[in-house]
Residue, then its C-alpha position, 0 to 999 in steps of 0.5 A: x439398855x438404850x443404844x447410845x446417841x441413837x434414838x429408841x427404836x419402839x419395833x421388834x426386830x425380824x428373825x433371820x433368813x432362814x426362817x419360814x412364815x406360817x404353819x410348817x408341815x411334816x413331809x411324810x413321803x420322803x419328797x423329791x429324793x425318795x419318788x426318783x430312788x423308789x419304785x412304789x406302786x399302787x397295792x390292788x384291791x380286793x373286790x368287795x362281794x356284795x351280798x345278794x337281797x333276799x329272795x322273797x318270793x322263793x322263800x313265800x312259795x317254799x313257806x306255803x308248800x310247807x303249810x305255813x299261813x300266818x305272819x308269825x310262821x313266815x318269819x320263823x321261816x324266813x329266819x330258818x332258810x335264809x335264801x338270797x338271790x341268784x347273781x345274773x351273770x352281765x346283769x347290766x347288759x340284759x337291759x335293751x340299751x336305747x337307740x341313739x341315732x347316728x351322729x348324736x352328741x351328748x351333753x349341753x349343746x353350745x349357744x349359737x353365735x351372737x349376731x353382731x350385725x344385728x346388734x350394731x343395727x338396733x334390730x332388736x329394739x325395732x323388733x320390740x317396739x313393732x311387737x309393742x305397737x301391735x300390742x298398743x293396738x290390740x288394748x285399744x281395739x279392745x277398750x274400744x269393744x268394751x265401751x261400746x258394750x258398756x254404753x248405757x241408754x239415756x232417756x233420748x235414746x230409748x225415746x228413739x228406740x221405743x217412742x211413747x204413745x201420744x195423749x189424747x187431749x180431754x177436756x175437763x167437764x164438771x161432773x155433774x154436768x157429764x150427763x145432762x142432754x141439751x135443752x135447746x135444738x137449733x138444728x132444722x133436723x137431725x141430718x143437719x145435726x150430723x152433718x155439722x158434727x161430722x164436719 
């Protein structure tokens, strides 16, 4: 029932103090007491023997010695003597270690520091527009290459290039009348005749 002279609370009330929040998990270790009172240690582990890979080429030898040829006859081999190989003792070091030369350092080499001058001095964006320029220049120079190439020859041009051959005027005549000798000589001879036509 509803407390009296106090208004109905609509919210659940809180568990106490000690209570924990969350998902509680088991120590299984004993905590704190059992790691200072104990002296446990690490169990050592065996080492594993590794199985060596067949030895193929032994076996290959030993099968043809024997007389066997075929596929089928090889396997049988293989299945009967069962040869592995020979563990070489200090395997890895019979490999001839690379030469490092004196005062290398392994790993990323660290960035250089940055240069703050040069920042604070805007070098960096006088070194792009100049680059930029350059650039801007070099795409002319070739636009320029191009159009000249590309420039086509207008009829004044080639008329200046190759001029054409001028035309010989000549009069028209009728064609019956192309040749008909005259009949009148008014010339006192025919020297005189020459020497006007030659005039």
């Amino acid at each position: 029932q509803a407390e009296v002279g106090k208004p109905q609370s609509n919210c659940y009330t809180l568990p106490g103090l000690d209570f924990s929040y969350g998902l509680y998990i088991q120590r299984t270790d004993g905590g704190v007491p059992e790691a200072i009172g104990h002296w446990n240690t690490v169990k050592p582990r065996t080492a594993s023997t590794q199985e060596m890979p067949r030895d193929y080429i032994r076996m290959n030898c030993d099968a043809v010695k024997a007389g066997y040829t075929t596929a089928r006859e090889f396997n049988l081999y293989y299945k009967a003597r069962d040869l592995r190989r020979k563990e070489s003792k200090g395997f890895h070091f019979d490999r001839s270690l690379p030469k490092v030369p004196p005062g290398f350092t392994y790993g990323i080499k660290s960035r250089p520091s940055t240069p703050l001058f040069d920042l604070l001095q805007h070098k960096y964006k006088e070194l792009w527009m100049e680059h930029q320029r350059v650039l801007t220049a070099a795409l002319r120079m070739e636009k320029k290459k191009v159009i000249i190439l590309q420039a086509r020859d207008n009829r004044t041009s080639l008329l200046r290039k190759q001029p054409q051959p001028e035309k010989v005027e000549s009069f028209w005549h009728l064609p019956h009348l192309e040749k008909v000798e005259p009949h009148l000589s008014t010339f006192p001879d025919p020297d005189a005749r020459k020497k006007a036509f030659s005039a």
